[in-house]
C-alpha positions in Angstrom: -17.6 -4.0 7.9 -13.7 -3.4 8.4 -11.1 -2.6 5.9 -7.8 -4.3 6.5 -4.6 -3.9 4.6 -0.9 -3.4 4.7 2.1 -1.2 4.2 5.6 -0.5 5.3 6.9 1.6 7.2 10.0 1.8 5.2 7.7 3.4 2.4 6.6 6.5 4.7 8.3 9.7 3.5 10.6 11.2 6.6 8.1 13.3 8.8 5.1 11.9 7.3 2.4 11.2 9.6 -0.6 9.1 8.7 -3.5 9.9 11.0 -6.7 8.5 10.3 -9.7 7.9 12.7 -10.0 4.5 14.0 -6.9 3.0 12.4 -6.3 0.2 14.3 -2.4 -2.0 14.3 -3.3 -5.3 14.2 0.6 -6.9 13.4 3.7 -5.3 13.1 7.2 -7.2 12.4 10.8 -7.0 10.5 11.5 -9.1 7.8 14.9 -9.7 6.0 13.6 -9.6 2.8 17.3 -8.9 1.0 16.9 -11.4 -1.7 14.0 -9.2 -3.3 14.3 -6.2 -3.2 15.7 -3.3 -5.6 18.5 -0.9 -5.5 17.5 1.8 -3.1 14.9 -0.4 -1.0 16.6 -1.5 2.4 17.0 -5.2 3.1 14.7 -5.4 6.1 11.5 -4.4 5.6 8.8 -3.0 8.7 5.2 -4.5 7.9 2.4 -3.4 9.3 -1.1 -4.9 9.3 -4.1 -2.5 10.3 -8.1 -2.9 10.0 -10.1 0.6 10.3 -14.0 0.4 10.0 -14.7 1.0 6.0 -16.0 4.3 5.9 -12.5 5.5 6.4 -11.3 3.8 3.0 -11.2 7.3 1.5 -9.6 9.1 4.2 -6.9 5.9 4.7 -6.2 6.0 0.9 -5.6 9.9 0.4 -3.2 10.1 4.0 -1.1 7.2 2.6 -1.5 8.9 -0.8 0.0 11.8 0.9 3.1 9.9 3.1 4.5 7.5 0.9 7.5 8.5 -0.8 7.6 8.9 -4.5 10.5 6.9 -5.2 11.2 3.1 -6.0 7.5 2.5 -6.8 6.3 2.1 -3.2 2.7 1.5 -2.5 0.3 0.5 0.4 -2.7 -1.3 -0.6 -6.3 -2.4 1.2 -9.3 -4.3 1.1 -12.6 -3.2 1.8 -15.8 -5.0 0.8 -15.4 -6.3 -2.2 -13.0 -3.7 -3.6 -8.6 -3.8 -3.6 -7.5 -0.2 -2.8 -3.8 0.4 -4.2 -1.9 3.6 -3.0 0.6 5.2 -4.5 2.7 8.5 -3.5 0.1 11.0 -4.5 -2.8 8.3 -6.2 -4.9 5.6 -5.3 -7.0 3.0 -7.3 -10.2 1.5 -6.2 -11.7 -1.6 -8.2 -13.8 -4.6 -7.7 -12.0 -7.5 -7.0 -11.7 -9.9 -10.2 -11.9 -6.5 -12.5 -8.2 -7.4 -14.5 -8.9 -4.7 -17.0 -8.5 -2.4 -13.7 -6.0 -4.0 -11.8 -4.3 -3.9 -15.1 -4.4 -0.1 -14.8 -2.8 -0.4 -11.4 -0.2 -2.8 -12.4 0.7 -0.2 -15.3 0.7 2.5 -12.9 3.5 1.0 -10.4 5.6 -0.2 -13.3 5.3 3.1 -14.6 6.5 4.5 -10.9 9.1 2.0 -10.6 7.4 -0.9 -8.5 9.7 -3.9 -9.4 7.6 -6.5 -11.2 7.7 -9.1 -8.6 6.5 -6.6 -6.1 3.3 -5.9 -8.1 1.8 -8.8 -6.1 -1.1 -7.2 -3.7 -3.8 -10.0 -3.4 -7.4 -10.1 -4.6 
């Protein structure tokens, strides 16, 4: 079983490096994405798609935990099995898919961090 997930590069803090066994890049593209963003995010975003086998969810979520930057609410987020991971500078969430009293938690969390409201959109 594979996890796959997202982030952007944008959200890496300067000289962080996210190194994590089997990490594979499965899509990577620039996208002017000016008419939604916040003050302090840049208008063209850097998205990257990767898949690493699942027992690397814990190590993936506490690197990315540990190289996003704390500002503007930034976040990378994951699925593996049945479970959304959600990172944060310095946290990360695991629940079951469906679980809205936890993804409620999460939602919460990156208001609370500054995530704009329309950006609190991972999947399920």
């Amino acid at each position: 079983m594979l996890l796959r997930g997202r982030m952007l590069i944008e959200s890496l803090r300067t000289g962080a490096v996210v190194e994590v066994p089997d990490l594979r890049v499965v899509r990577l593209w620039r996208e002017d994405v000016s008419g939604s963003t916040s003050p302090g995010q840049p208008p063209v975003w850097t998205f990257l798609d990767f898949e690493a086998p699942a027992e690397r969810a814990d190590a993936l979520a506490a690197a990315l935990a540990a190289a996003l930057l704390p500002d503007d609410g930034w976040y990378a987020d994951f699925e593996v099995g049945g479970d959304r991971v959600v990172v944060f500078a310095g946290r990360a969430f695991r629940y079951r898919k469906g679980d809205a009293v936890a993804r409620s938690a999460v939602v919460a969390h990156g208001r609370a961090v500054g995530t704009p409201e329309h950006q609190l959109d991972w999947g399920e």
